[in-house]
C-alpha positions as semicolon CSV with decimal commas, in nm:
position;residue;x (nm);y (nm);z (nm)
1;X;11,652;5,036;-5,917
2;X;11,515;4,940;-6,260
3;X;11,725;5,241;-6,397
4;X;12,019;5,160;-6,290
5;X;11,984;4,708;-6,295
6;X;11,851;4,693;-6,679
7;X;12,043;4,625;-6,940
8;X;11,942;4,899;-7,154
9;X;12,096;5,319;-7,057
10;X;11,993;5,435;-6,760
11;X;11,702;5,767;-6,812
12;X;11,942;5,993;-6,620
13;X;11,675;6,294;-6,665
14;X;11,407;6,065;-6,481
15;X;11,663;5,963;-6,188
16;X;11,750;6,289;-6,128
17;X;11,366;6,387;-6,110
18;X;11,349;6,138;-5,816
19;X;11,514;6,353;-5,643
20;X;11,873;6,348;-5,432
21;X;11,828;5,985;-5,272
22;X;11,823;5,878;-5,652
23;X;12,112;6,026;-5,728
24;X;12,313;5,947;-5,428
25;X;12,221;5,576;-5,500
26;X;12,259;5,600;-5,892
27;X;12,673;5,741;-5,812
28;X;12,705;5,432;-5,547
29;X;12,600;5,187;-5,797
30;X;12,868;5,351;-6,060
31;X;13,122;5,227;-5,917
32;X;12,958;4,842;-5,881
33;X;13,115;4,700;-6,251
34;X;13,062;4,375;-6,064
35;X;12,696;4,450;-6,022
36;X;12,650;4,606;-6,335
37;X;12,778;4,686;-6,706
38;X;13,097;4,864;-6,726
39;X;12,899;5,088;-7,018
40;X;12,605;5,143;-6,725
41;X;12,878;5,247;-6,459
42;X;13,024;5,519;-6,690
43;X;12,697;5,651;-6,786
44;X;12,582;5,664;-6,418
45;X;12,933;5,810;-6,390
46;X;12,829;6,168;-6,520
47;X;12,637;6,189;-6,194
48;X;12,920;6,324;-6,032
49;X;12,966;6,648;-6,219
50;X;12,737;6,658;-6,493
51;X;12,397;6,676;-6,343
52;X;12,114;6,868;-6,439
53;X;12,184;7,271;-6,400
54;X;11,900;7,516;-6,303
55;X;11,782;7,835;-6,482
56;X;12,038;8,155;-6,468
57;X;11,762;8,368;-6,351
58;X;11,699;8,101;-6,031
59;X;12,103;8,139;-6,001
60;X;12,062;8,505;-5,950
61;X;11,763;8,442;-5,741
62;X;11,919;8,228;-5,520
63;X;12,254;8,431;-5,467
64;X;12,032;8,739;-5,400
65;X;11,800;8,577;-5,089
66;X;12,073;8,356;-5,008
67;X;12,434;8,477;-5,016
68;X;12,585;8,749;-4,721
69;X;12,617;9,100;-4,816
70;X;12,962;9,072;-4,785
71;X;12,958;8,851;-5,120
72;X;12,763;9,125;-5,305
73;X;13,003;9,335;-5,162
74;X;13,350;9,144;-5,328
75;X;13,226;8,993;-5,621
76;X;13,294;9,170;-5,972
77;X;13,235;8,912;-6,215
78;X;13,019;8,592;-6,216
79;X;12,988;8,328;-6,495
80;X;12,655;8,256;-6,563
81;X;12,750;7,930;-6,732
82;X;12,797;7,644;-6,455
83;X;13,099;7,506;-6,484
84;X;12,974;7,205;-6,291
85;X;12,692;7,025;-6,121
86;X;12,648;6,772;-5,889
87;X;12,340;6,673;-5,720
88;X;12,314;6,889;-5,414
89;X;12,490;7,231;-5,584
90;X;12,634;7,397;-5,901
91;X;12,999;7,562;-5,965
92;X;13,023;7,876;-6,127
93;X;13,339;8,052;-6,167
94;X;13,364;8,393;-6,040
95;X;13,624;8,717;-5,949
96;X;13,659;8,897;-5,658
97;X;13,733;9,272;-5,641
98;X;14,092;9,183;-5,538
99;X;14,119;9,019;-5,850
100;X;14,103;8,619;-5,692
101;X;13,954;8,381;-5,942
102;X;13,735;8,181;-5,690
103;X;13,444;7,932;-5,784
104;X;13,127;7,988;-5,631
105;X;12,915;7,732;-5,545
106;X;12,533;7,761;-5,472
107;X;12,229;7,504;-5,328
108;X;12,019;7,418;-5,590
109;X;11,711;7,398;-5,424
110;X;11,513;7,312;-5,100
111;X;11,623;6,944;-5,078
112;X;11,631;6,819;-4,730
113;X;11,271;6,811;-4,683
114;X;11,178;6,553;-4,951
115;X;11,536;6,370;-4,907
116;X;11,413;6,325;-4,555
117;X;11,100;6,158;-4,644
118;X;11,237;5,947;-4,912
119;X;11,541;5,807;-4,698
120;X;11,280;5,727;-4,423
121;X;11,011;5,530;-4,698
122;X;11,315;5,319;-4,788
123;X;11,472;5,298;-4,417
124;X;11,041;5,089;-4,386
125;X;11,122;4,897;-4,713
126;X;11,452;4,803;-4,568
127;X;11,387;4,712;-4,241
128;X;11,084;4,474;-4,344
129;X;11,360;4,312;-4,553
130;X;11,581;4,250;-4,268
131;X;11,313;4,113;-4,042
132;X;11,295;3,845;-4,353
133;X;11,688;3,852;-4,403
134;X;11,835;3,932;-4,076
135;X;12,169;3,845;-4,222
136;X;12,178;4,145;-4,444
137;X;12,255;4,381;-4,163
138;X;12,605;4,233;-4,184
139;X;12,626;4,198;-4,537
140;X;12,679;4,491;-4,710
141;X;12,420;4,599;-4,467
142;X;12,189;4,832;-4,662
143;X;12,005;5,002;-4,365
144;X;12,439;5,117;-4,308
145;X;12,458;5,193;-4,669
146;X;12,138;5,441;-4,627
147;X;12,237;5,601;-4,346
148;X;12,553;5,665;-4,428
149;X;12,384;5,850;-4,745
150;X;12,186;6,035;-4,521
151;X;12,427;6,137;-4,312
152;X;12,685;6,272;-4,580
153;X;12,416;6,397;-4,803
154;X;12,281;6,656;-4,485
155;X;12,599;6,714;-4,443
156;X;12,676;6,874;-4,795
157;X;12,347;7,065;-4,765
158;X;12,524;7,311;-4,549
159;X;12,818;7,425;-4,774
160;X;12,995;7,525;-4,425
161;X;13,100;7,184;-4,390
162;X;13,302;7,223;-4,654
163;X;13,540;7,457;-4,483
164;X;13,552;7,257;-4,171
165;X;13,622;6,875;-4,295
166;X;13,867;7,063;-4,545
167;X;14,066;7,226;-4,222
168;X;14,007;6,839;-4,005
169;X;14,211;6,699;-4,302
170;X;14,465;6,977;-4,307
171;X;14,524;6,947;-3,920
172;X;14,551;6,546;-3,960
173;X;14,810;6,593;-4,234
174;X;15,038;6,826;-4,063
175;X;15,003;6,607;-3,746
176;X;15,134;6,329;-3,940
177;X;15,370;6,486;-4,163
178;X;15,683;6,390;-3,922
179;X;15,606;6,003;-3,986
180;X;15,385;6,009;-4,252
181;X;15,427;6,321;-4,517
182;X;15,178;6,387;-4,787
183;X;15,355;6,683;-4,925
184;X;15,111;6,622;-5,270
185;X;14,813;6,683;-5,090
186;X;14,667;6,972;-5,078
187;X;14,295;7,168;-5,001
188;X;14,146;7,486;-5,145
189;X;14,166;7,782;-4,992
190;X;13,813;7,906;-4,858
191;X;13,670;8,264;-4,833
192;X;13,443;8,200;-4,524
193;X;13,350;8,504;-4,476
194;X;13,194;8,534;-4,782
195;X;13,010;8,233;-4,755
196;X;12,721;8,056;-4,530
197;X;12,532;7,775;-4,541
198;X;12,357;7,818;-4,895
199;X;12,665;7,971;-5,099
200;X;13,023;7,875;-5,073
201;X;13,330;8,068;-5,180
202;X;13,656;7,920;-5,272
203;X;13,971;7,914;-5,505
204;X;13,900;7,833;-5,896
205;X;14,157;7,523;-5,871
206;X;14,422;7,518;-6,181
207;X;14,390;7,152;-6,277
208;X;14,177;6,852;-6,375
209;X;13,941;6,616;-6,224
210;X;14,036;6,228;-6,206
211;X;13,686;6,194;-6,401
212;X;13,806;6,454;-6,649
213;X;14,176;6,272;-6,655
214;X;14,018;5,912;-6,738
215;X;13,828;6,073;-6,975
216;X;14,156;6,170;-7,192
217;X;14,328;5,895;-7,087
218;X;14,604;6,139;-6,907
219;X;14,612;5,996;-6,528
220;X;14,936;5,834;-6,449
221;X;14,950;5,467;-6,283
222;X;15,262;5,667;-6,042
223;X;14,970;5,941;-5,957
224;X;14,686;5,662;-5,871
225;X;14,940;5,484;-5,633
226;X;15,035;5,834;-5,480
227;X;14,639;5,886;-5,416
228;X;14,623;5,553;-5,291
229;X;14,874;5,597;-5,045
230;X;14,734;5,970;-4,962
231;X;14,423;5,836;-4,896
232;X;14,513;5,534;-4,773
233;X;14,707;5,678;-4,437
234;X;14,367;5,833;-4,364
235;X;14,112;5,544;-4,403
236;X;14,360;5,306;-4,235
237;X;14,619;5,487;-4,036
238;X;14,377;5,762;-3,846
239;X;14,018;5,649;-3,950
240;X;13,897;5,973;-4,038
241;X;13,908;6,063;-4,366
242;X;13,696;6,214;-4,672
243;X;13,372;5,957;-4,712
244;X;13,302;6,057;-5,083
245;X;13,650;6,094;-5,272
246;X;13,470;5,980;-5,637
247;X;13,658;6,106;-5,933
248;X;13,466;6,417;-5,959
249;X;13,597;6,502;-5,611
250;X;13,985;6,527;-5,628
251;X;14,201;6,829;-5,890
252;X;14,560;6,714;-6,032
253;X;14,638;7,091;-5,974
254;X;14,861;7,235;-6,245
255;X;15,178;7,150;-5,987
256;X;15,037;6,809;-5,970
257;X;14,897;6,791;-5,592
258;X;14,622;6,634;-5,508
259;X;14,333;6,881;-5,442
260;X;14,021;6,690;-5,203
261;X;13,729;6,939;-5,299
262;X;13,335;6,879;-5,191
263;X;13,498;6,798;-4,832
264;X;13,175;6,788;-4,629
265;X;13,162;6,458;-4,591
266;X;13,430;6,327;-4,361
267;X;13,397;6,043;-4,234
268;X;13,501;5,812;-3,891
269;X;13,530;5,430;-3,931
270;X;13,566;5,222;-3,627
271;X;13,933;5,123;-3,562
272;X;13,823;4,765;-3,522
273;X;13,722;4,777;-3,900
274;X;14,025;4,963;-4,031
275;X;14,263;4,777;-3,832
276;X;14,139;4,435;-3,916
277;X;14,092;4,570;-4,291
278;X;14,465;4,712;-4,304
279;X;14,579;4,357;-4,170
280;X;14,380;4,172;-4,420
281;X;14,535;4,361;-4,755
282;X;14,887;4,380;-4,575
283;X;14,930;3,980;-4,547
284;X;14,690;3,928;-4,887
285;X;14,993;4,120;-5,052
286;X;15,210;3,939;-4,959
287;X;15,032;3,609;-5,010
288;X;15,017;3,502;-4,687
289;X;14,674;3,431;-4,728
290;X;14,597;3,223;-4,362
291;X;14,694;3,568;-4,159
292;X;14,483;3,747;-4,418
293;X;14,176;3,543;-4,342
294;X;14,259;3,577;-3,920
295;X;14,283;3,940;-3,984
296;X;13,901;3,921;-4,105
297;X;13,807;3,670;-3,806
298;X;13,885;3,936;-3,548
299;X;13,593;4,154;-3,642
300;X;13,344;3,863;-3,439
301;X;13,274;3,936;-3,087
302;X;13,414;3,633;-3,014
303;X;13,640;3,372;-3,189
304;X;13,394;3,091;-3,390
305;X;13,400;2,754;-3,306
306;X;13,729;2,553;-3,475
307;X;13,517;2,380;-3,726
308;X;13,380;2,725;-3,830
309;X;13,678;2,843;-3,877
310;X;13,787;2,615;-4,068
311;X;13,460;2,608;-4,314
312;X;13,558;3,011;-4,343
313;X;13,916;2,936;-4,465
314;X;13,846;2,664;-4,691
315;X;13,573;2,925;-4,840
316;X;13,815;3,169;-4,845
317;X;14,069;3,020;-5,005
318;X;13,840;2,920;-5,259
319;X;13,751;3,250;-5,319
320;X;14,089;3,400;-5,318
321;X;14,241;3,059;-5,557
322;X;14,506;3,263;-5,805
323;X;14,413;3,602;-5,693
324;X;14,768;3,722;-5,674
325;X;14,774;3,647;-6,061
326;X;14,445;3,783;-6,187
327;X;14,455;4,169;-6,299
328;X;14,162;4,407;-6,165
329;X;14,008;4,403;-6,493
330;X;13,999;4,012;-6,464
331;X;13,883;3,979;-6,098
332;X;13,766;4,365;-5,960
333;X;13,875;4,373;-5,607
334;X;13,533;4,501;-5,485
335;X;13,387;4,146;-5,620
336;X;13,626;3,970;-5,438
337;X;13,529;4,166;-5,119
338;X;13,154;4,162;-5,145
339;X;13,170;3,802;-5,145
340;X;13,465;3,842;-4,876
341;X;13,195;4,000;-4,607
342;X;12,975;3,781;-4,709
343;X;13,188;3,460;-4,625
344;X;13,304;3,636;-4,269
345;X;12,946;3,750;-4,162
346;X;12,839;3,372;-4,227
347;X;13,095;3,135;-4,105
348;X;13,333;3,364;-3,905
349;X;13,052;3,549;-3,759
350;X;13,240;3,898;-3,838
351;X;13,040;4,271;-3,790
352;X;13,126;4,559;-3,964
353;X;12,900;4,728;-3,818
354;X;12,718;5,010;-3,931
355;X;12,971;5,253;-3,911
356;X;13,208;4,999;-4,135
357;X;13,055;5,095;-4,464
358;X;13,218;5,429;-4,511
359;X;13,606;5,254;-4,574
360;X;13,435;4,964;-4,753
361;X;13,275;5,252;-4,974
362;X;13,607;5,426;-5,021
363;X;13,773;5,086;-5,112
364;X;13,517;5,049;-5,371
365;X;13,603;5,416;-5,531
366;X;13,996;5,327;-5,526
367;X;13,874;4,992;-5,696
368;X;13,649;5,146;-5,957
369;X;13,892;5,433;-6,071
370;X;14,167;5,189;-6,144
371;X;13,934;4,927;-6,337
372;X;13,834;5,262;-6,536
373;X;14,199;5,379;-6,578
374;X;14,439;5,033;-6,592
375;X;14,263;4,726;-6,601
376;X;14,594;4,479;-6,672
377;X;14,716;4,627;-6,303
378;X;14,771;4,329;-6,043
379;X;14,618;4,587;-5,782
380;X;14,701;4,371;-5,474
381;X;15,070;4,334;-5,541
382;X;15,117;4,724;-5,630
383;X;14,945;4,785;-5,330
384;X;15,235;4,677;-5,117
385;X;15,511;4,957;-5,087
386;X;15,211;5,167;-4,976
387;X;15,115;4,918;-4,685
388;X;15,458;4,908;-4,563
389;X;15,471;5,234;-4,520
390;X;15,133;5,227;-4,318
391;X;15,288;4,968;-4,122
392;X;15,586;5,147;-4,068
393;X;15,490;5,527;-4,038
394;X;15,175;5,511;-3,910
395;X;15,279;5,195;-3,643
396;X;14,964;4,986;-3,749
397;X;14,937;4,568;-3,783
């Protein structure tokens, strides 16, 4: 935690020594620029795709003990250059015999042993902090913050995953695409049966990453909204949807769709949480702030006492005084939502539950790529077209 709270740059080289736990934390954090430096969450940024690479004759090592014999059998070229790493596997591009460019990716190494052990030393640390705190299991909740590492991070250790949450999305768009189309969205295509749990085959995607198009400045505000609403139908309209969409994890293909790679990690948020989340941003944009703030009480068990309800408005209002008018670069919306939970859990008496921190997450991705890309952006208000349409195609409030 040192690495990633001090002032000074982070030693990316140690934190990635710690092993994956590190890293998965170290990527959360980078997108926290209400925690920490803006300059801190970019470095920490590079975690998504620039990680540290392994040897090319481990590469060869791995793809001979690891890979099918039908891989040997179709491959005819393989660059030995990565062209990217993340912390659970490296991309290299490849062709087949048929003359497909695909990108192969490949397990670094035997993490899931040591990951184990570390998540379950913290899981101790954490829990002796709760007993302490008991509060924090409904803020922000960090024993639901670890486990939902855990859970997406085993998960992406079998590279097979990648092929099924990529063909759950697929079936979810096409069953929505009467009410709800997403004709920009797109997945890659997969050669399964070249691939198995250690070595993944798939096409070499025309395009650029969001990280890569923030880099050069080249992502459109109109594209961002589009990705928004894309995204947005799944968190909100279905509750299943891709639990680690960072910016190293979606292509602007060369058509401009939106390609969803890494897709192992999909994830299911209660529809308590995403309902009563979709009903707080849908009256917050349109300033009826009082419906908001009921939207948020719903998540108790039961309704609080008057006078507690009326300690949570007042808070709330507090908290949300000139919002409408304050860009994202001014006032990030994550801020205004970690101290959001924080004002439900202790005068509304609202659960998110541990399976609530995979949309609050998300939320905090959409929130960090637009501080990143156009901080003068009155999020909230742009957000609205979008949440009619929710409302409206995917019959939610």
């Amino acid at each position: 935690m040192r690495q990633i709270t001090r002032k000074s740059p982070a030693n990316l080289d140690w934190i990635q020594k710690q092993g994956l736990l590190a890293i998965k934390l170290s990527q959360i954090f980078a997108l926290r620029p209400d925690i920490i430096s803006l300059e801190k969450c970019k470095q920490l940024q590079t975690l998504y795709s620039k990680a540290s690479t392994i040897p090319t004759e481990n590469v060869f090592k791995i793809l001979k003990e690891k890979a099918p014999d039908s891989y040997h059998d179709n491959i005819s070229w393989f660059d030995v250059e990565p062209l990217a790493a993340a912390s659970v596997g490296q991309v290299h591009r490849a062709r087949l015999k048929n003359g497909d460019n695909v990108v192969v990716k490949i397990i670094k190494g035997d993490h899931e042993k040591k990951f184990k052990r570390d998540v379950k030393r913290m899981s101790r640390w954490l829990r002796i902090a709760m007993i302490i705190s008991p509060k924090l299991r409904k803020v922000g909740n960090p024993i639901a913050l670890l486990e939902h590492v855990q859970d997406y991070t085993l998960r992406e250790l079998d590279l097979r995953n990648e092929i099924i949450g990529a063909s759950k999305l697929q079936s979810i768009k096409e069953e929505l695409s009467g009410d709800f189309p997403m004709p920009r969205l797109r997945f890659p295509k997969y050669y399964p049966e070249l691939s198995n749990r250690h070595v993944l085959v798939s096409e070499l995607v025309d395009g650029q990453t969001l990280e890569q198009g923030i880099v050069n400045s080249s992502l459109l505000w109109e594209d961002l909204l589009e990705l928004f609403r894309i995204h947005g139908a799944f968190m909100f309209g279905v509750g299943t949807f891709h639990g680690d969409l960072h910016p190293g994890n979606c292509i602007i293909d060369s058509e401009g769709n939106f390609v969803f790679i890494d897709n192992g990690a999909i994830c299911e948020a209660p529809r308590k949480v995403s309902n009563s989340l979709f009903n707080f941003f849908y009256h917050l944009s349109a300033d009826d702030k009082d419906l908001a703030f009921e939207a948020l009480i719903s998540l108790a068990e039961r309704r609080p006492r008057s006078d507690d309800v009326e300690m949570f408005k007042k808070d709330m209002h507090s908290i949300y005084r000139d919002f409408e008018n304050l860009s994202v670069g001014e006032q990030s919306l994550t801020e205004v939502m970690m101290k959001t939970v924080r004002s439900a859990v202790e005068n509304a008496g609202a659960d998110y539950g541990e399976e609530g921190f995979p949309i609050i997450r998300s939320l905090m991705y959409m929130d960090g790529l637009v501080i990143r890309t156009y901080p003068e952006v009155k999020l909230i208000s742009e957000m609205r077209d979008s949440l009619d349409e929710f409302k409206s195609g995917l019959n939610l409030g």
